[in-house]
N, C-alpha and C positions, 0 to 999 in steps of 0.2 A: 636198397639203393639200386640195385640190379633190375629190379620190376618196376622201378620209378622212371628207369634209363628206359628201358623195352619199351614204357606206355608210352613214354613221353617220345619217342623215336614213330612208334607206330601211328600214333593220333596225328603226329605232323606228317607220316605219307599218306597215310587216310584223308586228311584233310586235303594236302596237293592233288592227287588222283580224283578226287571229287569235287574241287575247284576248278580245276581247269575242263572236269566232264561239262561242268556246267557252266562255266564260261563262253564252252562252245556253243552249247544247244542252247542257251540264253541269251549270247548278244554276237560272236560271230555269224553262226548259222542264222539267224532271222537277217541279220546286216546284208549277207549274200545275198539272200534270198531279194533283198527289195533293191540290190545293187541294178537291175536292169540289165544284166547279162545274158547273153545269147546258152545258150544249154552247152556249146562247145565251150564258151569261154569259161562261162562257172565250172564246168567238170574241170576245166584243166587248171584253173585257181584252187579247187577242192583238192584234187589230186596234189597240188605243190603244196598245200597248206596240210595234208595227210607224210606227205612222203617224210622218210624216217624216224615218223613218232613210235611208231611200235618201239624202235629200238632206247627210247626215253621211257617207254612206261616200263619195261618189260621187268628190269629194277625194281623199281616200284613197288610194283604187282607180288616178285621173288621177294621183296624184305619184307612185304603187307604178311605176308602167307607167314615166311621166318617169323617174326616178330608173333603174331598172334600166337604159333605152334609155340615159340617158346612160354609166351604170359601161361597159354593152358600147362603146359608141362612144371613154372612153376607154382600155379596156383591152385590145378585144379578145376579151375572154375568151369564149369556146364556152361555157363554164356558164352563162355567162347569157342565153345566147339560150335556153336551158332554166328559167330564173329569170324570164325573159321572157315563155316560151309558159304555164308554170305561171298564171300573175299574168291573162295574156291569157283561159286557159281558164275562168279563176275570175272574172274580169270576165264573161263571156259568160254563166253561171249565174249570178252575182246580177243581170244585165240581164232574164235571162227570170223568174228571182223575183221582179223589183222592178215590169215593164211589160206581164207575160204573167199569172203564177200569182196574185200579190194581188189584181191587177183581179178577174180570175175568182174567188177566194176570195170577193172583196165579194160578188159578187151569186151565191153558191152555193146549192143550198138546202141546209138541216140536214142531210140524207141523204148528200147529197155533202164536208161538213166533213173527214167524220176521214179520207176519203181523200185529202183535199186538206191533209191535217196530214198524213200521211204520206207525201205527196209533199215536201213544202216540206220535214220531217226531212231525209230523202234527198239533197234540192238544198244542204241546208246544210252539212251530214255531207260532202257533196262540195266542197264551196267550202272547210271549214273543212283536209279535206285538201291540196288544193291550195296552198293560202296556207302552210297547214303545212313541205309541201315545197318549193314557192320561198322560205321563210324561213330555215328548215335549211339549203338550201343556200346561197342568200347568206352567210348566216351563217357556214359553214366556209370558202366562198371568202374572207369577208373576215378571215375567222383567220389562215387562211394565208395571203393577202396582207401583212395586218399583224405577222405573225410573220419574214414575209420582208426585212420594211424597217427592222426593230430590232436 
């Protein structure tokens, strides 16, 4: 019942965290992009549509990590020290996103923007895969756990 609670817990902030990664880079980020906005104006809609999310994921991110440590602690299971390091790697790029790249995005000048919008794509496009994959695979570990006890 315990490991039912933990999966069933975990798969639905894996799924959030990788829904709305891709929410972004799927329909808001292109929507900006063809919004017709001057570079001042979009940074400063980007920036307000960024400002205190860190402190929404960061949850997230803490119970993805909890939840997975626990399922391995009670299962054992090898895949999830892979479901683990997945979560860990993707923690570690939205930390340099959230306390490295934004700082510096603030105080960019205009010239430096859009390669700092295509870095941040990049870092997200990477998080978004990561999370991707520790959730896929969670995911079939707990199919086939649950498939196993029925």
């Amino acid at each position: 019942m315990v490991l039912s609670l933990l999966l069933t817990a975990h798969l639905g902030l894996a799924a959030m965290w990788c829904g709305s990664m891709g929410y972004s880079l799927l329909v808001v980020q292109p929507k900006l992009a063809r919004a017709g906005l001057g570079d001042d104006q979009l940074e400063e809609l980007l920036t307000l549509l960024a400002q205190g999310n860190r402190w929404k994921v960061v949850p997230i991110v803490t119970a993805l990590l909890a939840t997975a440590a626990a399922i391995l602690t009670l299962t054992g299971s090898a895949v999830f020290v892979a479901v683990l390091l997945l979560y860990a790697a993707a923690a570690a790029v939205f930390a340099d996103v959230s306390w490295r790249h934004w700082p510096t995005r603030v105080f960019a000048l205009p010239a430096e923007r859009p390669g700092l919008r295509r870095a941040l794509r990049l870092r997200a496009w990477t998080m978004l895969v990561l999370v991707g994959a520790a959730f896929t695979t969670a995911l079939w570990t707990a199919s086939w756990s649950w498939a196993g006890a029925s």
